[in-house]
Kinemage of the C-alpha trace (Angstrom):
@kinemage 1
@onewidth
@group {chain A} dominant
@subgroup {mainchain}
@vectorlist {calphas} color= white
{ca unk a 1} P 0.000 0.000 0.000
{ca unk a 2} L 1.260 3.318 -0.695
{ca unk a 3} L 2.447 5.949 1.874
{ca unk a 4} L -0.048 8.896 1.821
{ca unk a 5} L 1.005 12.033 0.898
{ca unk a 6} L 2.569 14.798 3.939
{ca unk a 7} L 2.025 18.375 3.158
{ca unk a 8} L 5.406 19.413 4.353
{ca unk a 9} L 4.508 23.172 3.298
{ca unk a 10} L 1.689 23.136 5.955
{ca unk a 11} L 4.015 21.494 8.581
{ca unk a 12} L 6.644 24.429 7.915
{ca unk a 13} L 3.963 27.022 7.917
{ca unk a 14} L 2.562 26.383 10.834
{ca unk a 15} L 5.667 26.265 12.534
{ca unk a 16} L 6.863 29.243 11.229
{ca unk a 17} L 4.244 31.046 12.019
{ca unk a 18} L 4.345 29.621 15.729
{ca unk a 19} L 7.967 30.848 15.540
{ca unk a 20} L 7.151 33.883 15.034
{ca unk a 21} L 4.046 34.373 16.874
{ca unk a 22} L 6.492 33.161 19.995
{ca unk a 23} L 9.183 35.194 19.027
{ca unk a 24} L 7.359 38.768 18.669
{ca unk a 25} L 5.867 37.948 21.726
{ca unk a 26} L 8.751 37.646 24.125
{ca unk a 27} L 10.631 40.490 22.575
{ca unk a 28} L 7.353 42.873 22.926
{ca unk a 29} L 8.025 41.065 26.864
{ca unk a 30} L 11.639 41.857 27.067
{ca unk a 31} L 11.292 45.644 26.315
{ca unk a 32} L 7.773 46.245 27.955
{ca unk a 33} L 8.152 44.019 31.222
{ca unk a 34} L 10.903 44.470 33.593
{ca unk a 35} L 11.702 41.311 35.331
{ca unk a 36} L 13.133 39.873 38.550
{ca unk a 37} L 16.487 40.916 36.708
{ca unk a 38} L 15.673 44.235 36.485
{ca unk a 39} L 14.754 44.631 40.237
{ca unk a 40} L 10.610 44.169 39.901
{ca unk a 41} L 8.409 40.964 39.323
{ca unk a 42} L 5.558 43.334 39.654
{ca unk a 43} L 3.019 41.128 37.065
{ca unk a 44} L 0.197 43.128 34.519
{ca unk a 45} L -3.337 41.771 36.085
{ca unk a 46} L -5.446 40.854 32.841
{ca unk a 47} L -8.055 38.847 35.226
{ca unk a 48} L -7.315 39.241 38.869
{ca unk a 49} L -7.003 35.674 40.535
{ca unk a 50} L -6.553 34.122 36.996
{ca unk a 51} L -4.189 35.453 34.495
{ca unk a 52} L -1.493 37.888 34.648
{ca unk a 53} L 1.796 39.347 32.073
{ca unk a 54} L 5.126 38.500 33.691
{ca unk a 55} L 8.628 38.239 32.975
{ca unk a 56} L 10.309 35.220 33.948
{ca unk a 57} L 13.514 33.565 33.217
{ca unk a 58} L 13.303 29.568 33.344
{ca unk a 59} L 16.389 27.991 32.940
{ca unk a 60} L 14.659 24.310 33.559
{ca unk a 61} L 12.119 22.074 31.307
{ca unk a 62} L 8.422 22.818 31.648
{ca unk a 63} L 7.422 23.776 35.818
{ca unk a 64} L 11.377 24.619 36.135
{ca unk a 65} L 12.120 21.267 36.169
{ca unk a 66} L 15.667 20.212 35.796
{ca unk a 67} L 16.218 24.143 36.558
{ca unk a 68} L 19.993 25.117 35.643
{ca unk a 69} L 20.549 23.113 33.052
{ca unk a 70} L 19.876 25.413 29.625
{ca unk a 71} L 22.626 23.856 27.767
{ca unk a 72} L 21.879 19.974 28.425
{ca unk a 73} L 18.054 21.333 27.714
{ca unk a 74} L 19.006 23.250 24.665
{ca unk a 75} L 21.416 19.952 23.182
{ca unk a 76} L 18.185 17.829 23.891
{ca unk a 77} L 15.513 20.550 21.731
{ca unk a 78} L 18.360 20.034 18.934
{ca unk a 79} L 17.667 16.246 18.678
{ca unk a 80} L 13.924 16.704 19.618
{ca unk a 81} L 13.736 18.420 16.681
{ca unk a 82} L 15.435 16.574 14.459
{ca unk a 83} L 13.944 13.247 15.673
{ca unk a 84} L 10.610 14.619 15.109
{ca unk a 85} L 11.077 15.752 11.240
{ca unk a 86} L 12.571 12.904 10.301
{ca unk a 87} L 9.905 10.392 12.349
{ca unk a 88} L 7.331 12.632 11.384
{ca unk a 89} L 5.117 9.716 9.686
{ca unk a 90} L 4.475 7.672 13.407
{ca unk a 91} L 2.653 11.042 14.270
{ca unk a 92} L -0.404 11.273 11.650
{ca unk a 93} L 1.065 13.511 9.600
{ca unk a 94} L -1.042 12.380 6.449
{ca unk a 95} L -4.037 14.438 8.322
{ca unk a 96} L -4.453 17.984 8.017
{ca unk a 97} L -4.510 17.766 12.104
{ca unk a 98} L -1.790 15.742 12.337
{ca unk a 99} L -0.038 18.493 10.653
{ca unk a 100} L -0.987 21.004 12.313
{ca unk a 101} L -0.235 19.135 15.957
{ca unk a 102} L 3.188 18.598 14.211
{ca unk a 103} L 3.765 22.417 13.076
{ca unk a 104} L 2.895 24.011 16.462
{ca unk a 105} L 5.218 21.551 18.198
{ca unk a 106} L 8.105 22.762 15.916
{ca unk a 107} L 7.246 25.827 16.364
{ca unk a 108} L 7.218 25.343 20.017
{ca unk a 109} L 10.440 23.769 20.351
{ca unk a 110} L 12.586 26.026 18.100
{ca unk a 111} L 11.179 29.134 19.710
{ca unk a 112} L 12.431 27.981 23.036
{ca unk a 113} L 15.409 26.365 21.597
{ca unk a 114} L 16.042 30.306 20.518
{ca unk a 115} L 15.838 32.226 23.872
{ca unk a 116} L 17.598 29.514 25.193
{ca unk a 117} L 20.297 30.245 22.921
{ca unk a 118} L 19.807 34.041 22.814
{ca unk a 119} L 19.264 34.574 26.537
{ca unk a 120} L 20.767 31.226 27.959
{ca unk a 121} L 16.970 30.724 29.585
{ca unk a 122} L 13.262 30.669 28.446
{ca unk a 123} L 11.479 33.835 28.696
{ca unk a 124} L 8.056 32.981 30.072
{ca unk a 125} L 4.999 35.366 30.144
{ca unk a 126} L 1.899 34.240 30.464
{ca unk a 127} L 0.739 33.238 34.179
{ca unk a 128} L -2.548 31.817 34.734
{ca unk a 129} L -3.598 30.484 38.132
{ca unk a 130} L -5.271 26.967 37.608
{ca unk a 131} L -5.298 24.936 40.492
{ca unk a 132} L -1.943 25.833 40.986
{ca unk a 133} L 0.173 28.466 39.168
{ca unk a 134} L 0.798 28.077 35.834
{ca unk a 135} L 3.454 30.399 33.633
{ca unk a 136} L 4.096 29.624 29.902
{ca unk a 137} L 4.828 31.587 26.662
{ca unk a 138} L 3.330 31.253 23.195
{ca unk a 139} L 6.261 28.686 22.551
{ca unk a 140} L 4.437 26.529 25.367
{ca unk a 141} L 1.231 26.875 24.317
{ca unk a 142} L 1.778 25.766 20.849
{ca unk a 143} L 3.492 22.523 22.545
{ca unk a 144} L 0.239 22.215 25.057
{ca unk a 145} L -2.118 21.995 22.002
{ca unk a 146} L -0.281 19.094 20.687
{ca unk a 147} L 1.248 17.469 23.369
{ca unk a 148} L -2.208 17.511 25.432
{ca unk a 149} L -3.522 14.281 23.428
{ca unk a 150} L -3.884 16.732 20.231
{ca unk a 151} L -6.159 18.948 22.292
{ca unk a 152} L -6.173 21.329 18.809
């Protein structure tokens, strides 16, 4: 039986625009947000008790796990992302959502794969309190709709 067709164009787009999305994002943070490095954590209340603008440095994995190690983190989004292009078929990638799951998670990974790179930690933004405290950037988020069970 033949292999059906990937739309690899889609895959890119997707993640490119993810990229960027996550990119713009953080460097709109960086200039408009002073963080804990800059002396203030103060956050921006969107919804008070739910969601709030901050500027955080996270040197770990998602929740600051494995906090302190960028580098070993960064090495491991390099082969993340190369084991996912090239095994992209064992995801579903012959559906348009498998595509798009697959996009955002590039996206994801090489946007935090770039502050890590740029400013040797994640820049994280977006705090929501959900049962427990929660803070991501758009780089997360694109991962979370994926990596959720496809929760697109």
């Amino acid at each position: 039986m033949p292999k059906a067709a990937i739309n690899n164009f889609r895959i890119l787009a997707i993640g490119l625009l993810t990229l960027a999305l996550d990119q713009i994002t953080k460097w709109i943070v960086v200039q408009k947000i002073p963080g804990p490095a800059h002396g203030s954590d103060a956050p921006i209340v969107v919804i008070d008790g739910f969601f709030e603008l901050v500027h955080y440095g996270n040197t770990g994995a998602a929740w600051s796990m494995f906090s302190g190690n960028n580098f070993w983190l960064a090495i491991f989004s390099m082969v993340a992302l190369v084991f996912l292009w090239v095994c992209r078929r064992q995801f579903g990638v012959e559906t348009t959502l498998g595509q798009v799951a697959l996009g955002l998670m590039l996206g994801g990974v090489t946007g935090n794969l770039i502050d890590r790179v740029v400013h040797h930690h994640v820049v994280d933004f977006l705090q929501f309190y959900i049962c427990l405290l929660y803070t991501s950037d758009a780089a997360d988020e694109g991962l979370g709709v994926d990596l959720g069970g496809r929760r697109i």
